[in-house]
Structures are given as structure tokens and as C-alpha cells.
C-alpha positions in Angstrom: -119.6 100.9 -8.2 -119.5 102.5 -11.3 -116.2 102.6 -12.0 -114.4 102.5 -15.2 -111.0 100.6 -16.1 -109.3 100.2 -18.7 -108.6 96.7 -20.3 -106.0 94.9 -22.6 -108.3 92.8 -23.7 -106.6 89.2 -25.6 -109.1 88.1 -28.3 -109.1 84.8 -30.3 -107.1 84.6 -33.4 -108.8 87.3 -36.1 -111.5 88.7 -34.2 -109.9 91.5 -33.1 -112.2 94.0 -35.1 -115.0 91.9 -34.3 -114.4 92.6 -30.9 -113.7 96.3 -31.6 -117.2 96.1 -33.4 -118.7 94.7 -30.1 -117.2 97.3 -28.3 -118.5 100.4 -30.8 -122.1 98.1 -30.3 -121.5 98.5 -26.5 -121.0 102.3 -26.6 -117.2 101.4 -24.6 -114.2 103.4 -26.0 -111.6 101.3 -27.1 -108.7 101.5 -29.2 -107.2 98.9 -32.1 -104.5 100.1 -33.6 -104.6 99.6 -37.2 -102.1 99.8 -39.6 -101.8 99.6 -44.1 -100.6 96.3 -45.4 -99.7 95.8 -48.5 -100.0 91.7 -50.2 -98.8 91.2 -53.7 -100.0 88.3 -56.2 -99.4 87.3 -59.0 -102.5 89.4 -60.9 -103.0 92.4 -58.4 -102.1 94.0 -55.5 -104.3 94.4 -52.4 -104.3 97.2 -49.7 -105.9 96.3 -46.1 -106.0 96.8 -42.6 -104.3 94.9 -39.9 -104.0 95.1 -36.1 -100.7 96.4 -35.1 -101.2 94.0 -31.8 -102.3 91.0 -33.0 -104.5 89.7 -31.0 -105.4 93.0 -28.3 -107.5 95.5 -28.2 -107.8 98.0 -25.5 -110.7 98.5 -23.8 -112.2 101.1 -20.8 -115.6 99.4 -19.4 -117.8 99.9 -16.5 -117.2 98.0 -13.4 -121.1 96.6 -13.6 -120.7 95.9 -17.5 -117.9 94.4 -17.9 -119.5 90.3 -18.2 -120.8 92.0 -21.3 -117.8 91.8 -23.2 -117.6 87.9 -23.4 -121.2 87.6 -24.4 -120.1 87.0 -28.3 -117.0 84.8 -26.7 -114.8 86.9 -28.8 -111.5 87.1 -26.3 -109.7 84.3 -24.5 -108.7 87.1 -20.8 -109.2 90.7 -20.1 -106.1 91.9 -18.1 -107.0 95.4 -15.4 -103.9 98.1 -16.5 -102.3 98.6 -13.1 -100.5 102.0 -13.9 -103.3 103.9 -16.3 -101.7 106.8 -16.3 -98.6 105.4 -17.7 -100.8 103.0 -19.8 -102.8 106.2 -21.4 -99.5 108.0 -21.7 -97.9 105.2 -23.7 -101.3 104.9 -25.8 -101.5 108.5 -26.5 -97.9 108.0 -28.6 -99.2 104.5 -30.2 -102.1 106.6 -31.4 -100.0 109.6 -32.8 -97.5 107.0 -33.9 -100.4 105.1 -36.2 -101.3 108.4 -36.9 -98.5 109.5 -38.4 -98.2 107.1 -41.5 -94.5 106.1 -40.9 -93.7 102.4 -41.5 -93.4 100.6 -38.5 -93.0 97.0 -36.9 -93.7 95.5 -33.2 -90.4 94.6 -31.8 -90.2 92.7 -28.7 -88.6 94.5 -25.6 -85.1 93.1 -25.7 -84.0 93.6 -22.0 -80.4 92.9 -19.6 -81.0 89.1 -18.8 -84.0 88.3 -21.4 -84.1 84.5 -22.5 -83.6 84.2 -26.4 -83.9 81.4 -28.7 -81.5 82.1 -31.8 -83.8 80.8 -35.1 -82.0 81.7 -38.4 -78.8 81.3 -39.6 -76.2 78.5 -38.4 -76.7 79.3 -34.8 -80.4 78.4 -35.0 -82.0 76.8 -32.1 -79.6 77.8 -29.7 -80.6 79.8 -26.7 -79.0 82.6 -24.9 -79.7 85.6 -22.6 -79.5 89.6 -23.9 -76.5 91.0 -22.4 -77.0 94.7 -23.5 -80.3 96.1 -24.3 -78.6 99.5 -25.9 -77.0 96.7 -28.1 -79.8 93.6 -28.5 -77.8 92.2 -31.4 -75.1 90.6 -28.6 -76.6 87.1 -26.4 -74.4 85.6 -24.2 -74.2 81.8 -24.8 -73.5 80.0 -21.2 -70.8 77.8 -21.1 -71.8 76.7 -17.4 -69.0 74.1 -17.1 -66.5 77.0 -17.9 -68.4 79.3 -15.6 -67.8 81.8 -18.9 -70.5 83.0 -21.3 -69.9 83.8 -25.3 -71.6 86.9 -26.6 -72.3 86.0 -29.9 -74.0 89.1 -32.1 -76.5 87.7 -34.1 -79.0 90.0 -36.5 -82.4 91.4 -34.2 -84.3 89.3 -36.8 -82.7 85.8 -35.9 -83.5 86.5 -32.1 -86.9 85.4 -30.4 -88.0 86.2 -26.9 -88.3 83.5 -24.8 -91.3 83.4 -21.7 
């Protein structure tokens, strides 16, 4: 065939930049976005590297080669991106994004009708669904014997995504 694709490739816990290592070995481009961390003890402070992802690392691989990239057993699934121009569009900002040195942090997509679990503060452990994605902050509570819902806002940070 001959054909490359591109991957998102789901590794096993920490071996992401093994598998990025495996990938440089292999001579496949692939990108894992790094960001700084910053972890303070009591004596010192150290600086590292972390995956922005955990867990993913994007991969473009040859049709034929693509057994090669379980032969160190490294990821768990290789998912095919299904829209690759979109997918190389949205990986062209990640990079510039990285790139840039702002601070950032991986939110999940909060969207009309997402399942939430509530966990911190006094509402924790109750679920809910997002109501308005321009406003995450606000879940709607069902009270199904009511036929009403309560939207409750609660902090972005208190809210989980649910599968």
C-alpha cells in the first residue's frame, strides 16, 4: 500500500517518551507535546518535562510498518484520525501553543448535555448534566419525579466528565 496515517497512539502509564523514543528509533514523525513542570521540596526545587496528554502521542506510520510500533509493548491501542486535515490543523495550534511558553492546563470539553460528577465541595458526588457550554460552571441536577432540573453553578474545578 504504502500509505501513511496518522495515529493517536494511547501508551501505558509513563512511557510516553519511551514511545516517542521508539518512534525517533523508527524514523516515524510524531509529536509529544511537552510542557515545564515545576515540583518544590523541602531542600530544592526541580524543573522537568511532562506530557501535556498524558498518556498519547501522535504518531504518522506506514501502512506496512505499522505492527512495528507494539514490538517494545509500549501502548495499550492506536486509534486511525478520521478527519487529518482537521486533526493536523488542530495540531499545528497545540504545537505553536507549546511553543509559545504561556502556562496552560488540559481542560476537558464541557459540552450542552455532558454527564458530570460534582467532586469537591458539599455537593460532591452528585452528578449532573452541562446545561451551557459558553457557561460550564452551571449543571442541571434532575429532579425526574418533578420532571424539573436544578442548575446548580459549581467551580470548573469541582466538575468531572463523565464517559
Amino acid at each position: 500500500m504504502g500509505d501513511n496515517y496518522w495515529l493517536v497512539c494511547h501508551t501505558k502509564p509513563r512511557c510516553e517518551k519511551k514511545f516517542a523514543a521508539l518512534l525517533t528509533a523508527e524514523k516515524f514523525e510524531h509529536y509529544l507535546p511537552l510542557v515545564q513542570s515545576v515540583r518544590r521540596y523541602a531542600q530544592q526545587t526541580k524543573k522537568f518535562t511532562k506530557p501535556l496528554f498524558p498518556g498519547y502521542v501522535f504518531a504518522q506510520v506506514p501502512t506496512e510498518s505499522k505492527a512495528r510500533i507494539y514490538q517494545q509493548e509500549l501502548i495499550a491501542r492506536a486509534i486511525i484520525v478520521e478527519d487529518e486535515e482537521k486533526f493536523l490543523r488542530q495540531l499545528a495550534d497545540v504545537k505553536a501553543i507549546v511553543a509559545s511558553g504561556f502556562e496552560l492546563s488540559v481542560l476537558p470539553l464541557l459540552t450542552k448535555g455532558r454527564r458530570v460528577k460534582i467532586v469537591g465541595g458539599p455537593l460532591h458526588g452528585l452528578e449532573g448534566f452541562v446545561d451551557n457550554p459558553a457557561n460550564p460552571q452551571g449543571i442541571v441536577l434532575s429532579v425526574d419525579v418533578l420532571q424539573q432540573g436544578l442548575l446548580v453553578k459549581v467551580p470548573i474545578d469541582y466538575l468531572q466528565v463523565l464517559p
